[in-house]
C-alpha positions in Angstrom: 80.4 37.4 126.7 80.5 34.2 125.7 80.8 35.0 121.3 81.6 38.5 120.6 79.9 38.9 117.2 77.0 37.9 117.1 76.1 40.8 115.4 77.7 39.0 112.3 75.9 36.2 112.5 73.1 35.5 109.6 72.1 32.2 110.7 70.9 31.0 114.4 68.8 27.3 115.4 68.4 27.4 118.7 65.9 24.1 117.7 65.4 21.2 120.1 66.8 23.0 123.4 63.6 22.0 125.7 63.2 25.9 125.9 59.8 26.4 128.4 57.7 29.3 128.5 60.1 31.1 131.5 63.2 29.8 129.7 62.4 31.5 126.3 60.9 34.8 127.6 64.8 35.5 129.7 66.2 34.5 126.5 64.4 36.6 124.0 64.4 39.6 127.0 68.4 39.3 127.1 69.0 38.5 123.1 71.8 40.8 121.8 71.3 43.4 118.3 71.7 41.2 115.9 71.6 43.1 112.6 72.6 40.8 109.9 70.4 37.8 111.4 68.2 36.3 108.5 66.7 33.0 109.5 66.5 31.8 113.7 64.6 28.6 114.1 63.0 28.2 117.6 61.4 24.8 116.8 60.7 22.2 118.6 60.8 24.2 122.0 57.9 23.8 124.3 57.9 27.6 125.0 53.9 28.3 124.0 52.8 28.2 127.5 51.2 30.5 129.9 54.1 32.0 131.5 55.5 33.0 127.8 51.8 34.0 126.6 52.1 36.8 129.5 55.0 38.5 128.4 54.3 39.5 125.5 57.2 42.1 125.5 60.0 39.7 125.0 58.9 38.2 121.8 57.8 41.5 120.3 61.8 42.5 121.2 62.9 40.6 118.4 61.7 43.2 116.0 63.8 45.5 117.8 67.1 43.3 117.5 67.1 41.4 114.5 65.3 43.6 111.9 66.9 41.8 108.6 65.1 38.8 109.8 63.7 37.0 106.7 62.7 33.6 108.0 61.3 32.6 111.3 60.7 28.8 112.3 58.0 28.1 115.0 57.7 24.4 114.1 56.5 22.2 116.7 56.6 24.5 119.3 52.7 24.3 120.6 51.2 27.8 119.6 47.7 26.4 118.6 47.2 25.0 122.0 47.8 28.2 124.2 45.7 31.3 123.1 48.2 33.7 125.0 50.9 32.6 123.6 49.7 33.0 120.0 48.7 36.2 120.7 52.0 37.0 122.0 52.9 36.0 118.0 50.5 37.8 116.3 51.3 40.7 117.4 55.2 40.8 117.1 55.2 39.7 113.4 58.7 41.7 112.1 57.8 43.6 109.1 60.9 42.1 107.4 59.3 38.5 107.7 59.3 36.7 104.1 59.0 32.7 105.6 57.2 31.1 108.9 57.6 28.1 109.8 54.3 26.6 111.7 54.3 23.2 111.1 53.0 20.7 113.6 51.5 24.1 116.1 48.8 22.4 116.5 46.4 25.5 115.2 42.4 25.5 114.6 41.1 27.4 111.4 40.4 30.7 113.6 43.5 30.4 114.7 44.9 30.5 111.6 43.2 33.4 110.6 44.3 35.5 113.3 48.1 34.6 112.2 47.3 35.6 108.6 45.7 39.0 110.0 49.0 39.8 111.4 51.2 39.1 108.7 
């Protein structure tokens, strides 16, 4: 492994990688327990596509893994344009979730909606 605690870690940006749908879906399928993670920022990845909308499984894994996450940041990262993908979102919300970050998703007022339902 390339870091050996990242179970330590409280803080993770993984912002501005150029992160697609496939790319993000390994990544979140393959992220380690992280316990003592509070904010990860995803933004800025172009990961809301229809390859990441159809595994849902992935992104709902991150409930699993970091559950003292208190802050997620989506900004930028396309949600509002792919209906999958949201959904994919939506239903993965961790319970521990205090902040989201969705500037710039490019969301409609339904869409927005559907996110709030979730929370």
């Amino acid at each position: 492994r390339c870091f050996d605690r990242w179970g330590q870690l409280e803080e993770l940006d993984l912002s501005q990688n150029r992160l697609n749908g496939n790319a993000m879906t390994r990544l979140l399928a393959e992220f380690p327990a992280m316990p003592n993670l509070r904010w990860l920022s995803l933004a800025e990845n172009p990961f809301a596509t229809e390859e990441f909308g159809a595994h849902i499984r992935p992104f709902a894994r991150l409930a699993e893994v970091l559950p003292g996450l208190e802050e997620l940041d989506l900004t930028a990262t396309g949600f509002g344009s792919n209906a999958e993908a949201l959904k994919a979102i939506c239903s993965a919300m961790p319970t521990s979730l205090a902040k989201l970050h969705l500037s710039a998703a490019k969301l409609q007022a339904s869409q927005v909606g559907q996110l709030l339902g979730a929370l």
